[in-house]
C-alpha positions as semicolon CSV with decimal commas, in nm:
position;residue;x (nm);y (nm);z (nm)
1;X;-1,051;-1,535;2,161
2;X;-1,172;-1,245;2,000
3;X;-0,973;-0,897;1,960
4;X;-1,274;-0,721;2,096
5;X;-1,271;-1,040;2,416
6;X;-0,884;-0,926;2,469
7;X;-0,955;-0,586;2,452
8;X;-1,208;-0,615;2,714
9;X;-1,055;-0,892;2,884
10;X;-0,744;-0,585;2,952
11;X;-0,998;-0,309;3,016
12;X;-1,147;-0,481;3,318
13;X;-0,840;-0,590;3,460
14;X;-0,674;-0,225;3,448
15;X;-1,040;-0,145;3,582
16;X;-0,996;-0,359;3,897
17;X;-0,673;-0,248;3,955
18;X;-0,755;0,052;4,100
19;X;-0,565;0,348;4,172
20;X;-0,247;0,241;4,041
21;X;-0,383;0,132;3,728
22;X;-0,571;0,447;3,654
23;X;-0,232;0,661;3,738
24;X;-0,025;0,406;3,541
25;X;-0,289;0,434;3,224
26;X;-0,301;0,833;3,239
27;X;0,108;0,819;3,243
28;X;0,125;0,589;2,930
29;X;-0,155;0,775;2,757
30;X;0,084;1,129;2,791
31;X;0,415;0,987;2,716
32;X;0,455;1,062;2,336
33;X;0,417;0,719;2,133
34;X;0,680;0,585;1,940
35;X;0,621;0,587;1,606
36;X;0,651;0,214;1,373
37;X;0,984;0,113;1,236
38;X;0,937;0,043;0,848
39;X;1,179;-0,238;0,663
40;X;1,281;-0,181;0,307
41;X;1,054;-0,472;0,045
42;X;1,117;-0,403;-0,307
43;X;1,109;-0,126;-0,596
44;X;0,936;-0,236;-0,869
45;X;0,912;-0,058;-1,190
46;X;0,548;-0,119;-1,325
47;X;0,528;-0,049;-1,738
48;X;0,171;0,100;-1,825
49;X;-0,024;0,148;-2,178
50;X;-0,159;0,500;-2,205
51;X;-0,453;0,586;-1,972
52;X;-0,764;0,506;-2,150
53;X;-1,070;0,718;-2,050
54;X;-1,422;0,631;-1,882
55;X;-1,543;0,973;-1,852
56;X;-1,720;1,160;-1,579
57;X;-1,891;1,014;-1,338
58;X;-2,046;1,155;-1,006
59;X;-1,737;1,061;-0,817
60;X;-1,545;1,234;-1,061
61;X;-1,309;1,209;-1,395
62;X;-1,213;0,766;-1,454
63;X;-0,939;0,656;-1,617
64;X;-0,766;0,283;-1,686
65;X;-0,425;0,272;-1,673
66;X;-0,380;-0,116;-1,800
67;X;-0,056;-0,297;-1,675
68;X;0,156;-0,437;-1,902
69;X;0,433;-0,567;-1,757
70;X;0,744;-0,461;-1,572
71;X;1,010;-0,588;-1,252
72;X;1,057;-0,599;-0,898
73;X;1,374;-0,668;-0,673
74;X;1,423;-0,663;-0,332
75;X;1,616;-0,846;-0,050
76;X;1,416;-1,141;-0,004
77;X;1,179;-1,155;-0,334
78;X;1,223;-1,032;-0,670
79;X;1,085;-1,143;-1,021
80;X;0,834;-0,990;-1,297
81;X;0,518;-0,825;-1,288
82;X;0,208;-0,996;-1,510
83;X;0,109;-0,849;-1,794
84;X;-0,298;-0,772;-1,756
85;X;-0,360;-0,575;-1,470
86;X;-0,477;-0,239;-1,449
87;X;-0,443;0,079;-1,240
88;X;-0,807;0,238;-1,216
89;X;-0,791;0,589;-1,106
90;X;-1,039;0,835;-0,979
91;X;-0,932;1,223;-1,056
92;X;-1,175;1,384;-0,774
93;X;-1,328;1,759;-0,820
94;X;-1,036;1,835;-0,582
95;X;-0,774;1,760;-0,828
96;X;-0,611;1,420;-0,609
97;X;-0,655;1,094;-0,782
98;X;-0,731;0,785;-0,591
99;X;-0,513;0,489;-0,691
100;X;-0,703;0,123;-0,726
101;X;-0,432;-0,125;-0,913
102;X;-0,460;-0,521;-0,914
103;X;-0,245;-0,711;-1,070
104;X;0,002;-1,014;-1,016
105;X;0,393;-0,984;-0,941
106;X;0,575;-1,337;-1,027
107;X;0,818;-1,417;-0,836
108;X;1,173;-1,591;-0,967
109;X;1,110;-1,908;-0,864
110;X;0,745;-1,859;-1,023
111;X;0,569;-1,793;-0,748
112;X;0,247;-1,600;-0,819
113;X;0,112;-1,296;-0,587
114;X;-0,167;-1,058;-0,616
115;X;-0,139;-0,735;-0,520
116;X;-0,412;-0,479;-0,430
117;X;-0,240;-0,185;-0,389
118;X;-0,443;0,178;-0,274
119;X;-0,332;0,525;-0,255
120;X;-0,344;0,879;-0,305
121;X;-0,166;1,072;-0,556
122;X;-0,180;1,511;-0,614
123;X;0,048;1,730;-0,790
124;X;-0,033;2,132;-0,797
125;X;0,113;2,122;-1,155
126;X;-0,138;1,826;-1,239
127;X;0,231;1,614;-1,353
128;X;0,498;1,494;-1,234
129;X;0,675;1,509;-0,958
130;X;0,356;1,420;-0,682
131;X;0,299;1,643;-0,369
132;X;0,152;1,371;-0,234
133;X;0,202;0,973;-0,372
134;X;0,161;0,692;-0,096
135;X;-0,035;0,357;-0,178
136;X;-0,083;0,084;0,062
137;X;-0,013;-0,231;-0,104
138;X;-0,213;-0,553;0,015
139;X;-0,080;-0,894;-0,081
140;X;-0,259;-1,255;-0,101
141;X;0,068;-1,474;-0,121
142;X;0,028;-1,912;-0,112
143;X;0,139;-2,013;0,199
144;X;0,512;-2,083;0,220
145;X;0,854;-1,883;0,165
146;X;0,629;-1,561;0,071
147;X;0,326;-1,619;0,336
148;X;0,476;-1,329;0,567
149;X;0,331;-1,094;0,301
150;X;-0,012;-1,161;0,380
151;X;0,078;-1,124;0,749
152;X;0,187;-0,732;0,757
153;X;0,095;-0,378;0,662
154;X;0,260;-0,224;0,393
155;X;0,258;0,113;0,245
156;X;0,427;0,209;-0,054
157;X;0,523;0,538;-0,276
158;X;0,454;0,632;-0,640
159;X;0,739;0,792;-0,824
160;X;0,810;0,906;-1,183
161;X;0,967;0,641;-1,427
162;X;1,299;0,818;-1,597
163;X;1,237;0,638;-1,926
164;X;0,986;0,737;-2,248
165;X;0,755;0,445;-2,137
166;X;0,468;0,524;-1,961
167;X;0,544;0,390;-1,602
168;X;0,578;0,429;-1,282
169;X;0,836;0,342;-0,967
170;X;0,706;0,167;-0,684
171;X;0,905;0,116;-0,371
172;X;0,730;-0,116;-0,081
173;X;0,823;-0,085;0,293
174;X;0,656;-0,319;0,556
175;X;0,535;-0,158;0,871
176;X;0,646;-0,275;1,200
C-alpha cells in the first residue's frame, strides 16, 4: 500500500469517526510537536585541492572544490574517504553558497559508500567561521552491516579544518 492509500486510508477513518475524532484531531493539531531526537554518526575530516573556478553563470559564481582524500570515525563506522570526488559550489548573488559534494567514504573493513551530501553555507565576512553551514548527507550503502544508512535522514554541519590544508570538518547526525 501506498503512502498516499495510508494517508487516505487514516483520513476517512478519523472522518467517520465523528465528533470525537474531529475534537481529538483539533487537540493534537494545538499541542506543540515534539521536535526529532538526532544520534551522533561520524566527523569526518574531508582534505580538498584549491577551488578551481567555472566562472559566472546565470545562477551565479561556480567553483570545484575536488576531493582528495581524508577520514571519518564514528561509533559504528569509520575508515577513509576516496580520493576523486568533488564539492561543486554555487556562490548565489546573495552571497550563500549551495553545497553539491559526491564522493565515496571507505569503510575499515573496505566497504564502499557514496555520499551525496547538500547544504547551505554563508558567512557575513565571506570566510571562516559560517553563519550558517548545514548539509544533508544522503548515503547509497550495499546491503548489510551499513544498509541502515540508506534507511534514515541525516543532516550534517560544515566546520573549519585547524590545519594549513585546505579542508573541511564534517560531523553527521541521523534524524530520528
Amino acid at each position: 500500500m501506498s503512502i498516499a492509500n495510508i494517508s487516505r486510508r487514516y483520513l476517512m477513518l478519523g472522518l467517520g469517526g465523528g465528533l470525537a475524532a474531529t475534537r481529538a484531531l483539533g487537540n493534537a493539531a494545538s499541542a506543540q510537536p515534539s521536535a526529532p531526537s538526532l544520534t551522533f554518526v561520524y566527523e569526518a575530516t574531508v582534505l580538498l585541492s584549491p577551488d578551481v573556478p567555472h566562472g559566472t553563470t546565470p545562477h551565479g559564481e561556480r567553483f570545484r572544490a575536488p576531493i582528495v582524500g581524508g577520514y571519518f570515525q564514528g561509533p559504528d563506522l569509520d575508515g577513509k574517504v576516496v580520493p576523486g570526488g568533488a564539492d561543486w559550489q554555487l556562490r548565489r548573488a546573495d552571497g550563500w553558497f549551495e553545497l553539491d559534494a559526491g564522493y565515496f567514504m571507505e569503510t575499515s573493513d573496505g566497504t564502499q559508500i557514496h555520499v551525496r551530501n547538500r547544504g547551505l553555507w554563508h558567512s557575513a565576512t565571506g570566510d571562516w567561521p559560517a553563519d550558517y553551514a548545514y548539509t544533508t548527507p544522503e548515503f547509497e550503502a550495499p546491503n548489510g552491516r551499513y544498509d541502515w544508512l540508506n534507511q534514515h535522514v541525516f543532516i550534517g554541519t560544515v566546520g573549519s579544518s585547524p590545519g594549513t590544508a585546505p579542508a573541511v570538518i564534517i560531523r553527521v547526525w541521523r534524524v530520528g
